[in-house]
N, C-alpha and C positions, 0 to 999 in steps of 0.2 A: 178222286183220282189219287194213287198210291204213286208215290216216287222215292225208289232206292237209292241215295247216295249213298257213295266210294269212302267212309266213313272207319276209323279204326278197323278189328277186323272182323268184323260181320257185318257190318253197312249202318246204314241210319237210315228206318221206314219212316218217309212221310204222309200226312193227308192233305192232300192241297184240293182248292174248287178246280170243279171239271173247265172253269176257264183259263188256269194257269196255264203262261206259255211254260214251257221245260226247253232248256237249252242244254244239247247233249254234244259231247267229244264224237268225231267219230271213230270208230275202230277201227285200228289196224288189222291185218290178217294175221293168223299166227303163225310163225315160222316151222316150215315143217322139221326142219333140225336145228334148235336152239343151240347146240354145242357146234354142230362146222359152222354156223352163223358167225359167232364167236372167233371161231378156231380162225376162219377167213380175212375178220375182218384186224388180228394180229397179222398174220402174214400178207394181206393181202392190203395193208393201211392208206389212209387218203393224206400226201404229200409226205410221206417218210418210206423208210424200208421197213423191212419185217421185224418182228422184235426179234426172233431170233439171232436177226442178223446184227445187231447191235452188243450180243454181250458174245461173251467169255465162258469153258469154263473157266471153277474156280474163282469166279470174281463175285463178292459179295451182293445181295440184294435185298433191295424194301422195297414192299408191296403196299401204297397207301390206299387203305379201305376206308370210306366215308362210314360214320355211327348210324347208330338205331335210329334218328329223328331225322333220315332219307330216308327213300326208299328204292335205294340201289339193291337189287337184285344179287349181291353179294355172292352168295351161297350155288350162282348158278356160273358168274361169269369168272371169281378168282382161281378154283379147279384149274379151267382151260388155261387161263394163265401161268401158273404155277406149274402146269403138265409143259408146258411150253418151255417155261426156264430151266426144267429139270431135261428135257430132249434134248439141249445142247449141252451139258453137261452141269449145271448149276445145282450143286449139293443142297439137299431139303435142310441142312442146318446151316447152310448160308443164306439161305431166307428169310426176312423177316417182316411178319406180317404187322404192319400198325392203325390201328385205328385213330383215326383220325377227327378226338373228339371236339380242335377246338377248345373253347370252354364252357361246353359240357359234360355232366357226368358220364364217370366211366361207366361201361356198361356190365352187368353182375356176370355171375359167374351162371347162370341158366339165360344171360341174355346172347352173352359170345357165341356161345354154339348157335344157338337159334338163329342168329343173325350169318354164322360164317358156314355152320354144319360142323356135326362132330369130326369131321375126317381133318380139315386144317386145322381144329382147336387140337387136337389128340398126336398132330405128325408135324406141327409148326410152329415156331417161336413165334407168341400174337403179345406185340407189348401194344397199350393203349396209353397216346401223348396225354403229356400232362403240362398243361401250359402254365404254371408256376413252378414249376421242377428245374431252377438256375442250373442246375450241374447237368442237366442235357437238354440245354438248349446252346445253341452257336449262335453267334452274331453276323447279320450280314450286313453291318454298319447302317447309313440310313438310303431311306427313297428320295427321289426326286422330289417328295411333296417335304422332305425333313425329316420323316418319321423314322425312327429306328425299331431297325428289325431285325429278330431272333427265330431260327427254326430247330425243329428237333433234330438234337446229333447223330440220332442213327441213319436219320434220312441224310443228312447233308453230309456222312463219313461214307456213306456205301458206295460202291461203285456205281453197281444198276440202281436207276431212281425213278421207278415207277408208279404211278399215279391212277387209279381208278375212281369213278362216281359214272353221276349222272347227269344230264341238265334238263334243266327247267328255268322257267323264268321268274327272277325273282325279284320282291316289289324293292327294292334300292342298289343291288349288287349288278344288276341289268338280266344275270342267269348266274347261274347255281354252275357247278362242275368244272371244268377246266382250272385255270389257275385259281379257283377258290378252294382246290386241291391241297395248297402250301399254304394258300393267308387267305382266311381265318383258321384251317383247319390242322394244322402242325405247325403254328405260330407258337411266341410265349403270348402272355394274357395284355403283357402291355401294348402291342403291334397290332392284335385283334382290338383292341377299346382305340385305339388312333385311327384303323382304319376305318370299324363302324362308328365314329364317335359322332356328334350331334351337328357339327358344320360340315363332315363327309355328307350324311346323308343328307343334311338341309340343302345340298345341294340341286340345281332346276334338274340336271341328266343323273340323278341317282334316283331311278327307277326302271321299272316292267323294261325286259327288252332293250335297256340301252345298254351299248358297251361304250362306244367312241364317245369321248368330251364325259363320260362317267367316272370319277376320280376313282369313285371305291373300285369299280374294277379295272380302272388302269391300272391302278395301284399295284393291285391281284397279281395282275400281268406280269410286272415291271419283278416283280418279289419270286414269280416262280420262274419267271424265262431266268433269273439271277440263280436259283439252284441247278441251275441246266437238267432236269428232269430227260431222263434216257429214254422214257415212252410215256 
């Protein structure tokens, strides 16, 4: 028996005995409009107003986009976003898109497009954080657990502070996305080593699926609800 895994980008063929069990995802159906899907679920959001209805024109904004080593769909859902801040009047050079590596490497110059599409690399300010860069990082003094913590200035100076990813569940943060938006991902490099550090995670609730009594993502939490992120 042959079995495809979901593996880089062209799969990974196996041969397994015709007794192996295969335990498979099931499938979702595919949306028949990917973009009013989108378009809907900004206007149309679960326990807030619409984004639109939150900004300004003229008021400055960042866009945080999770890196290459996700795999947030980027290139399909920041468009609709961006088309949405510009509908109320938000100037395309008051936007600023950032990548949000973390302390990871930045992404090259043939990985940006690929990852966002040539039309926002080509029409949008895309800066990619840099979690040892003191002169644009802010302090947000410390957490609750002690730990002191720094985010990037252009996030924490702009009006609109908007946050995209994705989730999934991850093996000590409890899920990926949401407030893992701001810390680890537009942190300085010291706030990310405190929060993944070796007693955060040897913790019993830093794992798969947990959030509540999970330090590292209360942590998470406590660090972005403190940026007051606008959507």
């Amino acid at each position: 028996m042959e079995v495809n895994l979901s593996y880089g980008r062209t799969g990974l063929l196996l041969e397994t005995s015709d007794e192996a069990v295969v335990l498979a995802a099931r499938r979702a159906p595919i949306l028949p409009d990917e973009a009013a899907a989108i378009r809907n679920g900004l206007r149309q959001p679960i326990g807030t107003v619409a984004l639109r209805d939150k900004v300004r024109p003229g008021e400055s904004a960042v866009v945080v986009h999770i890196d290459i080593t996700r795999a947030t769909p980027n290139e399909h859902l920041l468009p609709i976003v961006l088309s949405e801040l510009e509908a109320v009047g938000i100037r395309r050079s008051d936007i600023t898109l950032l990548n949000a590596l973390g302390t990871h490497r930045p992404q090259t110059s043939t990985e940006l497009p690929g990852m966002l599409g040539d039309f926002i690399v080509d029409n949008f300010h895309c800066l990619q954080h840099d979690a040892w860069d003191d002169g644009n990082l802010v302090s947000l003094g410390k957490t609750c657990l002690g730990h002191p913590v720094r985010i990037n200035r252009f996030y924490a100076e702009a009006q609109i502070r908007i946050l995209t990813g994705f989730i999934e569940r991850h093996f000590f943060a409890g899920y990926s996305g949401g407030p893992k938006g701001v810390l680890p991902s537009i942190a300085g490099f010291e706030s990310v080593l405190s929060n993944h550090g070796r007693e955060m995670i040897a913790h019993p609730k830093a794992i798969f699926g947990v959030t509540c009594g999970n330090p590292i993502w209360e942590e998470m939490r406590e660090v972005a609800l403190r940026t007051a992120p606008t959507f």
